[in-house]
Residue frames relative to the residue before (quaternion, step in Angstrom):
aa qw qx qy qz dx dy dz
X 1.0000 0.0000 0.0000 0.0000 0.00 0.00 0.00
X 0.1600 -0.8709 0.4362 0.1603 3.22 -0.74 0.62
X 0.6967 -0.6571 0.1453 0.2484 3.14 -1.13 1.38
X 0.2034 -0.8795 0.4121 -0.1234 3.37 -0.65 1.52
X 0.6588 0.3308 -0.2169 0.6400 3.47 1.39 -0.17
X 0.2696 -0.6958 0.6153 0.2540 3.77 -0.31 1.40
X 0.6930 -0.3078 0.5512 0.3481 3.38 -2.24 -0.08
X 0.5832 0.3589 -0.4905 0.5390 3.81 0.49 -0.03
X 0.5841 0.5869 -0.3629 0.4275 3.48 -0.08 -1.22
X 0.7572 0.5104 -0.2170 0.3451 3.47 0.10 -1.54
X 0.1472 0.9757 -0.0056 0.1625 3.35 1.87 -1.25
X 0.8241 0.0969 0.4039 0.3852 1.44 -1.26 -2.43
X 0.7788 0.3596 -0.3033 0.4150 3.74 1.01 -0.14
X 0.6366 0.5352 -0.3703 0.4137 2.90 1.84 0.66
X 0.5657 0.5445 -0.3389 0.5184 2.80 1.54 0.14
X 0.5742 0.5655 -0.3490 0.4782 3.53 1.37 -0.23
X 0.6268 0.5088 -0.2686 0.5255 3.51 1.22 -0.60
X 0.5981 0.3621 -0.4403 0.5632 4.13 1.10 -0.49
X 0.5365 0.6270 -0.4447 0.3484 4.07 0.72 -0.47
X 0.6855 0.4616 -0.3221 0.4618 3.38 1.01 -1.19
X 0.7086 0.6046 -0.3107 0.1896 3.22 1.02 -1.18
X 0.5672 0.6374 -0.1261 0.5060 3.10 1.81 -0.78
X 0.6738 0.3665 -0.2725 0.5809 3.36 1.24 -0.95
X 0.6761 0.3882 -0.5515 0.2967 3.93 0.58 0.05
X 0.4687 0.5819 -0.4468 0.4921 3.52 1.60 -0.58
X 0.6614 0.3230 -0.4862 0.4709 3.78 -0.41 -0.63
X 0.5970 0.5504 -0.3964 0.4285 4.06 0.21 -0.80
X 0.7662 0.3802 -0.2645 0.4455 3.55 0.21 -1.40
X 0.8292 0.2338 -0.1855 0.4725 3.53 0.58 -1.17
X 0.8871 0.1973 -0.2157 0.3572 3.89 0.14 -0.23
X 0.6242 0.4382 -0.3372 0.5519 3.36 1.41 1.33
X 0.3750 -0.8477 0.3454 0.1469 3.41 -0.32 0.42
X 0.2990 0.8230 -0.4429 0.1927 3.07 1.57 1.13
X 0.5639 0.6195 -0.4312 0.3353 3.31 0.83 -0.73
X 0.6983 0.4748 -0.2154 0.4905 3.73 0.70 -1.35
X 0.5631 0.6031 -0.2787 0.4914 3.55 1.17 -0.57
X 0.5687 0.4309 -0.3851 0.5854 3.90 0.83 -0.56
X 0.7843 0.3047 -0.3682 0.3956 3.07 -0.16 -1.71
X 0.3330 0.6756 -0.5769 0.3160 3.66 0.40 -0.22
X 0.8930 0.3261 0.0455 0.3069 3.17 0.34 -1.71
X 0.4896 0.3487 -0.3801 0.7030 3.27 1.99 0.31
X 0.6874 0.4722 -0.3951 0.3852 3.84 0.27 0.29
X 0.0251 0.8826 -0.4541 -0.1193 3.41 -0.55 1.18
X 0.5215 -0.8130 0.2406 0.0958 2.96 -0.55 1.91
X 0.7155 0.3785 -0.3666 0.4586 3.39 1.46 -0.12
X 0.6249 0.5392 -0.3819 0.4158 3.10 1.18 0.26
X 0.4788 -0.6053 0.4243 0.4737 3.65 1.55 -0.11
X 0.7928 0.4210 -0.1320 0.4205 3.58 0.15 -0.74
X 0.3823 -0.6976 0.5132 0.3223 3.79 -1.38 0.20
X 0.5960 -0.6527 0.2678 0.3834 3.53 -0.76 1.66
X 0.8402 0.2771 -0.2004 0.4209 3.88 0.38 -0.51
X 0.1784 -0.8227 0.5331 -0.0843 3.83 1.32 0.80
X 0.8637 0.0952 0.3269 0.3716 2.46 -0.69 -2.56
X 0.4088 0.6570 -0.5786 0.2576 3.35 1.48 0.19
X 0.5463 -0.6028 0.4778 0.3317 3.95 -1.29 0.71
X 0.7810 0.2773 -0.4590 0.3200 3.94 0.64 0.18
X 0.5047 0.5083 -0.3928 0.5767 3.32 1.38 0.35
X 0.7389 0.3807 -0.2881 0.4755 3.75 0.26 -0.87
X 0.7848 0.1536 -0.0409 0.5990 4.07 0.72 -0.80
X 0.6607 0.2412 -0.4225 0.5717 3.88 -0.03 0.50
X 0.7987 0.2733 -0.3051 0.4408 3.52 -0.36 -0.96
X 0.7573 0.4372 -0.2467 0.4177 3.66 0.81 -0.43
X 0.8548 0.2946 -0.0890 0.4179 3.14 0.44 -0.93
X 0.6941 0.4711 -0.2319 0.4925 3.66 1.43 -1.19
X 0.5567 0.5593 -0.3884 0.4757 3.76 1.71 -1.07
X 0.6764 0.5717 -0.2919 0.3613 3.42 0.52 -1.41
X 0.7976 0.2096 -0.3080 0.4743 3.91 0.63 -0.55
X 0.3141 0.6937 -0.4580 0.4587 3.74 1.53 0.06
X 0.7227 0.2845 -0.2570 0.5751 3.83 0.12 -1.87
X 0.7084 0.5419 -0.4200 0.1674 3.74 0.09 -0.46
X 0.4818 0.6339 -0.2720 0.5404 2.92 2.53 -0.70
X 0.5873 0.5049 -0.3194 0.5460 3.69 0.73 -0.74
X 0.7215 0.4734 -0.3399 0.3738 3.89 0.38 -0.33
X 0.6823 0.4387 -0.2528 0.5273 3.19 1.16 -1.25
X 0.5305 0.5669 -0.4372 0.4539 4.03 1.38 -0.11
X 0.6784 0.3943 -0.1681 0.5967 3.78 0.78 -1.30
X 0.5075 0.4131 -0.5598 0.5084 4.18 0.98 0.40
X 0.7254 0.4852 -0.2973 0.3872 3.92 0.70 -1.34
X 0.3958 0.8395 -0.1525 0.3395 3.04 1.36 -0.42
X 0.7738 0.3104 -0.0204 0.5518 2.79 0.12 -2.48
X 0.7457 0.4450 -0.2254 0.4417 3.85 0.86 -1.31
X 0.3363 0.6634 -0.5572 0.3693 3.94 0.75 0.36
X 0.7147 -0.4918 0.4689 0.1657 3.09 -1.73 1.29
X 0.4529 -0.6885 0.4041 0.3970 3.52 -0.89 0.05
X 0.7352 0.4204 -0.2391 0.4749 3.25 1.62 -0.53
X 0.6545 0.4454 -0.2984 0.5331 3.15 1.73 0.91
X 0.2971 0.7051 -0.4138 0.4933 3.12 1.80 0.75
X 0.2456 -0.8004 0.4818 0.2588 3.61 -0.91 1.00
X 0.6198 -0.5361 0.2503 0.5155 3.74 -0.82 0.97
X 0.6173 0.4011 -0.5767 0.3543 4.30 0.59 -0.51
X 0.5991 0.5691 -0.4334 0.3596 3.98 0.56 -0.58
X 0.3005 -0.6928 0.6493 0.0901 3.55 -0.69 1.26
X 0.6187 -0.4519 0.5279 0.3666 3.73 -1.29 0.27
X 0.8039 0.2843 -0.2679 0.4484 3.53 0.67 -1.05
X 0.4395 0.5736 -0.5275 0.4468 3.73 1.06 -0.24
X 0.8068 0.5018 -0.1946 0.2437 3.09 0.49 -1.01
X 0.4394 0.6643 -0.2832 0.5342 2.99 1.91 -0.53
X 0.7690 0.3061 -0.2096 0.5206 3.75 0.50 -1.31
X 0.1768 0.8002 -0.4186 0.3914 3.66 1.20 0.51
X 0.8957 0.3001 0.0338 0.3263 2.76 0.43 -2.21
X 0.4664 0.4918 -0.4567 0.5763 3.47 2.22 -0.45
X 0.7337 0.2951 -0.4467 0.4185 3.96 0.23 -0.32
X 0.6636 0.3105 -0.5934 0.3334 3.67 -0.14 0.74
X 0.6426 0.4852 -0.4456 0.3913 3.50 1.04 -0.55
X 0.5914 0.4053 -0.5063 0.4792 3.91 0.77 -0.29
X 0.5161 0.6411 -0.4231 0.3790 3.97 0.52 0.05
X 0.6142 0.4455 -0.1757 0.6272 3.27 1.37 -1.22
X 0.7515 0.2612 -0.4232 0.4335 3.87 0.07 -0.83
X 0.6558 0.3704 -0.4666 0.4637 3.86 0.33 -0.71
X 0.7498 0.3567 -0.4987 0.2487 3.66 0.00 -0.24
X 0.4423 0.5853 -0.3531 0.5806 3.74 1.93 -0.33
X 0.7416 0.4014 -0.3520 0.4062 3.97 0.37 -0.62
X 0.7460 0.2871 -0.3687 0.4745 3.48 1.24 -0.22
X 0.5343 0.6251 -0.4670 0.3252 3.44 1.08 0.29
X 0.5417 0.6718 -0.2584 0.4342 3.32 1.73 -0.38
X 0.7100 0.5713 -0.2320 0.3400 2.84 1.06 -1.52
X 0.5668 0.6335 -0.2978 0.4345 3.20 1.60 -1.10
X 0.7628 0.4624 -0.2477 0.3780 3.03 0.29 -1.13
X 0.7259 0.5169 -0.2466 0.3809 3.50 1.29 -0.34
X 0.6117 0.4734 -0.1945 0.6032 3.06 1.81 -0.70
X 0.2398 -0.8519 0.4631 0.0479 3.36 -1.07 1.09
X 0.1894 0.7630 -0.5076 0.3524 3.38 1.93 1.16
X 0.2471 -0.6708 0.6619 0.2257 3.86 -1.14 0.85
X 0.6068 -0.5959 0.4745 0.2272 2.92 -1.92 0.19
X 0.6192 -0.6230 0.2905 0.3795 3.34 -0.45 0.42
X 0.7019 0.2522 -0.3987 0.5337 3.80 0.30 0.22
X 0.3627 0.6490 -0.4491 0.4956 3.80 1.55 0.95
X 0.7396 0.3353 -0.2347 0.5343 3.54 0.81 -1.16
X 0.6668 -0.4963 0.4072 0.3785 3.22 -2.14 1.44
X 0.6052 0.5995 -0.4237 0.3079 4.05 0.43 -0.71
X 0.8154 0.0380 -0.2091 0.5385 3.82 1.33 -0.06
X 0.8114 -0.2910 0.1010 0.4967 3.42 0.75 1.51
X 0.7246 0.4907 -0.3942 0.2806 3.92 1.24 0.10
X 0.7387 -0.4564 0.3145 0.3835 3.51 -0.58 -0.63
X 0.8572 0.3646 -0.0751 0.3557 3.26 1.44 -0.90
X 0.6664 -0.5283 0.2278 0.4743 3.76 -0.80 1.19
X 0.2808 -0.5909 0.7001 0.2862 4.07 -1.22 0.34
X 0.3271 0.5889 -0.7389 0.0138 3.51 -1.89 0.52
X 0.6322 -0.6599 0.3418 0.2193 3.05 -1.42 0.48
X 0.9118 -0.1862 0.0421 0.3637 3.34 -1.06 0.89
X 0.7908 0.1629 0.1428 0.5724 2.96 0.09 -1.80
X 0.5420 0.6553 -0.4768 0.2223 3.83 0.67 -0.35
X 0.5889 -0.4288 0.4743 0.4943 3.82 -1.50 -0.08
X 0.0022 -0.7856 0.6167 0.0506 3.23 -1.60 0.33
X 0.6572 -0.4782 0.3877 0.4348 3.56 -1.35 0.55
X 0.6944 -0.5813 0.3345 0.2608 3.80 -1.07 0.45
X 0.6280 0.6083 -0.1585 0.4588 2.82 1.62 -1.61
X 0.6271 0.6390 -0.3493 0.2764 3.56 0.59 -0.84
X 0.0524 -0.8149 0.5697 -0.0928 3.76 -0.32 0.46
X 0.0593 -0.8296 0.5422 -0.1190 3.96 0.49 1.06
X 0.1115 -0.8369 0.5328 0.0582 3.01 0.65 -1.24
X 0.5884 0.6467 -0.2478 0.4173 3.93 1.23 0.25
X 0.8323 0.4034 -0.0480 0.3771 3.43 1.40 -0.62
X 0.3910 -0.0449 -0.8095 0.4357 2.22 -0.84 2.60
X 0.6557 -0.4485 0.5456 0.2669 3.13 -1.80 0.25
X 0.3961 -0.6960 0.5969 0.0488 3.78 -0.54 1.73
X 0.8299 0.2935 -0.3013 0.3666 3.44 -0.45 -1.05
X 0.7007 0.6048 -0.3014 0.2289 3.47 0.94 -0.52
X 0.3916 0.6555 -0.3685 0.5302 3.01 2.45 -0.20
X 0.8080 0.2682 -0.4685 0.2362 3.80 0.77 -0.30
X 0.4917 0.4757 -0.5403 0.4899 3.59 0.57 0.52
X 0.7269 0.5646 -0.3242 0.2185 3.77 0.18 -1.12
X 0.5405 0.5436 -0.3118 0.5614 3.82 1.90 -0.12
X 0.6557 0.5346 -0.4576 0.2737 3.32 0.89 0.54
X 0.3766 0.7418 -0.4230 0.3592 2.89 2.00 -0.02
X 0.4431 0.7741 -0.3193 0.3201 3.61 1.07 -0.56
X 0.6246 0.6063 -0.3372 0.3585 2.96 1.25 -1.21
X 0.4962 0.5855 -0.5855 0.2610 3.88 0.80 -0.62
X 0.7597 0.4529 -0.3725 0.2811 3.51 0.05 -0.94
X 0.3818 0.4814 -0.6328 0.4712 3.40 1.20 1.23
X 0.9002 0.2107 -0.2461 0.2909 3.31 -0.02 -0.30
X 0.1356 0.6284 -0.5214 0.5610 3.36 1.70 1.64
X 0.5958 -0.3617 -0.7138 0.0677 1.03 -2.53 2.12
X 0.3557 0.8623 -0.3139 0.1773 3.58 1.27 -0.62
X 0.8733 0.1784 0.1678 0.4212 2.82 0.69 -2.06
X 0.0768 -0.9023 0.3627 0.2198 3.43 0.97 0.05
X 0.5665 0.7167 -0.1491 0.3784 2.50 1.35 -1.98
X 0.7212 0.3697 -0.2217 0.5423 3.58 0.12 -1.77
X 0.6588 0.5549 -0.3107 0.4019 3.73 0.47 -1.40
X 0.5245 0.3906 -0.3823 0.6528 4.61 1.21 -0.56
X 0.7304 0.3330 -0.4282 0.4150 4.26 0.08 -0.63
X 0.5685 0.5552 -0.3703 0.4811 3.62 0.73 -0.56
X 0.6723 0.4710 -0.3615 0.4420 3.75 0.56 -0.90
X 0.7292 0.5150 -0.2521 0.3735 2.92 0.85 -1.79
X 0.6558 0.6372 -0.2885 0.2840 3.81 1.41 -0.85
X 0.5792 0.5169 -0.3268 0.5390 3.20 1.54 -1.36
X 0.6658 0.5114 -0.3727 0.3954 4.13 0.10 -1.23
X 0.6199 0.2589 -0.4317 0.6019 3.89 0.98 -0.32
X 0.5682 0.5713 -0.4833 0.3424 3.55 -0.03 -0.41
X 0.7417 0.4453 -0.0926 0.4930 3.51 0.79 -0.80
X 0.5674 0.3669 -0.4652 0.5719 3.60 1.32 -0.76
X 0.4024 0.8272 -0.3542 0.1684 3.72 0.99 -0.45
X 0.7324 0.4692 0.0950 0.4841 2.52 1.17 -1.94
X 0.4942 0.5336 -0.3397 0.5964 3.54 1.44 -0.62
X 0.7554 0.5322 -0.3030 0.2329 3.21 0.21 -1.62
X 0.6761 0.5024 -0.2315 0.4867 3.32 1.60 -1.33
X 0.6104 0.3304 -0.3016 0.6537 3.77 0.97 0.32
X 0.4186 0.4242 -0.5365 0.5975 3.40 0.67 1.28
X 0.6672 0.4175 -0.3721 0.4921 3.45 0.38 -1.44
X 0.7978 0.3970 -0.2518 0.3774 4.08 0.52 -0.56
X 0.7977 -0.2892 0.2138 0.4840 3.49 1.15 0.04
X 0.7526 0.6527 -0.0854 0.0196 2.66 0.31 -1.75
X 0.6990 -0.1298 0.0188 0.7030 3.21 1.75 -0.82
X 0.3717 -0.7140 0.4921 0.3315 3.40 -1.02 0.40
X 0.7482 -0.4929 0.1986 0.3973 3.64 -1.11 0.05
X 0.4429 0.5345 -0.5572 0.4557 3.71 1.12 0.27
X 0.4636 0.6875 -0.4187 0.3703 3.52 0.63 -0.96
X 0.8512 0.3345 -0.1840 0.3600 3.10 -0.08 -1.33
X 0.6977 0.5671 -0.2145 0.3816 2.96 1.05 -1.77
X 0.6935 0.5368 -0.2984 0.3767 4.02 1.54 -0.38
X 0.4218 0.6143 -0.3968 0.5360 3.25 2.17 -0.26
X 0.6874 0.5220 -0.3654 0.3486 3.47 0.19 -1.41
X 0.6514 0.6178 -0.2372 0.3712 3.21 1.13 -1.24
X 0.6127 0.5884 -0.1672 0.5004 3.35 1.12 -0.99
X 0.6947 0.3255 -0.3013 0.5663 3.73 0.66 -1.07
X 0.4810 0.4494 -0.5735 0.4877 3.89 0.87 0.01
X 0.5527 0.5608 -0.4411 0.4308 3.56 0.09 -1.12
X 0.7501 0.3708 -0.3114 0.4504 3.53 -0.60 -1.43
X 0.6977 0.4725 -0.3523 0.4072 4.10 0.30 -1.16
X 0.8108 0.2620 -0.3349 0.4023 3.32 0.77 -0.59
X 0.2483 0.7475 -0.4773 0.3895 3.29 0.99 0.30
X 0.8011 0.3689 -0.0322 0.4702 3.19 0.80 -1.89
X 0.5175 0.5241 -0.4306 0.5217 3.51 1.01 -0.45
X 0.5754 0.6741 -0.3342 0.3206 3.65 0.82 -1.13
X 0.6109 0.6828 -0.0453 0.3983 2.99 0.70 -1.99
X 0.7720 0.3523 -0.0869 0.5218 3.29 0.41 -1.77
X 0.5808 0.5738 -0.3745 0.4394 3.31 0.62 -0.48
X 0.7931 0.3711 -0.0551 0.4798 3.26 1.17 -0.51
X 0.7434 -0.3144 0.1326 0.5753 3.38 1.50 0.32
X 0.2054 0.7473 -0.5992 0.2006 4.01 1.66 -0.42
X 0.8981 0.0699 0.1911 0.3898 3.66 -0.02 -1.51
X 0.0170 -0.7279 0.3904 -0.5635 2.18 1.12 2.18
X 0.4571 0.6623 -0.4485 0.3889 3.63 1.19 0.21
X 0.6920 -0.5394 0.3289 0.3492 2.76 -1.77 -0.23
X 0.7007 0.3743 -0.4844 0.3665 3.39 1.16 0.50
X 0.0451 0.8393 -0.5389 0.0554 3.72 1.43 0.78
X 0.7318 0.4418 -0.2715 0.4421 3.85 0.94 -1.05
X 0.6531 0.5261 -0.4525 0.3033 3.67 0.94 -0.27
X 0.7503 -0.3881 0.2468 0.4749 3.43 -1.78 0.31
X 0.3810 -0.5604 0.7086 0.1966 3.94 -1.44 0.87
X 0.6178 -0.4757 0.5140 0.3575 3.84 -1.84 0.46
């Protein structure tokens, strides 16, 4: 593939990506927005947050999306890994090639925020005493006691809509255009999905807003990369989506 994002370009979206970073830390830790939503999806005389257990937030958006997008992955995994003499004639070599960077960035963002959870010891929000749970509230990014063990922080479900943003780099160097609406489609798709597990408790808006952040990370990683030889293989000359 030949190189298509200059060293300015490259830049300028890395320096847009530390901006964000900075602007979700100042958000998470020295404003009170996060506690301020849930504020307002939690109804306080009723003890509980208004859309919990509602069935399109708790089962469709949660539970029916989540093995739906996982079905679509494990199609575009059989896909990407097909023989050559089991490859159908619309699958180019190179479609197929950038196939495989969007399931494997599916796997690392959804492995990089499964980690993170498990390392980070922020509860979720119908966890903390401030809507009916047991455990301390602090913000995002702040110090905490050892003991604590949330287990909630980055947002999880939003990694499974938010790896479809990947998909742009089908329609790279070609297409830019379609290949910025495709990025721009999967990252709402996914704040989508965060957002509805806001409306239910589950995380507040750093949560989410540090996945999204991540699957930028990983893309530009790769946009880097490529820009510089990523897709450089041997099917660099074949037909592009």
């Amino acid at each position: 593939m030949e190189r298509w994002l200059t060293n300015k370009g490259l830049a300028w979206l890395w320096l847009l990506l530390g901006v964000s970073a900075i602007g979700i830390f100042a958000m998470a830790n020295y404003t009170m927005l996060d506690l301020t939503l849930a504020d307002r999806m939690f109804d306080f005389s009723r003890g509980q947050f208004t859309y919990q257990h509602a069935f399109f937030y708790d089962t469709v958006m949660h539970s029916y999306i989540k093995h739906l997008l996982l079905s679509v992955w494990l199609v575009l995994l059989v896909l990407a890994m097909l023989p050559t003499g089991f490859r159908p004639s619309w699958l180019s070599s190179a479609q197929q090639y950038r196939l495989r960077w969007v399931t494997a960035l599916a796997v690392v963002h959804s492995g990089l925020v499964s980690w993170l959870k498990h390392q980070m010891p922020h509860a979720c929000p119908w966890d903390i005493t401030r809507y009916g749970g047991t455990s301390d509230w602090f913000p995002a990014f702040a110090a905490h006691t050892p003991q604590m063990n949330g287990h909630c922080f980055p947002a999880g479900h939003a990694s499974s809509g938010l790896w479809l943003s990947a998909l742009c780099l089908c329609w790279l160097p070609q297409h830019p255009r379609k290949a910025l609406l495709m990025a721009v489609a999967g990252l709402a798709a996914g704040f989508a999905l965060g957002w509805c597990q806001q409306l239910r408790g589950a995380h507040f808006l750093s949560h989410t807003l540090t996945s999204l952040w991540l699957m930028c990370a990983l893309l530009l990683c790769v946009l880097s990369f490529s820009s510089n030889g990523y897709a450089s293989s041997p099917y660099s000359k074949s037909s592009y989506v």
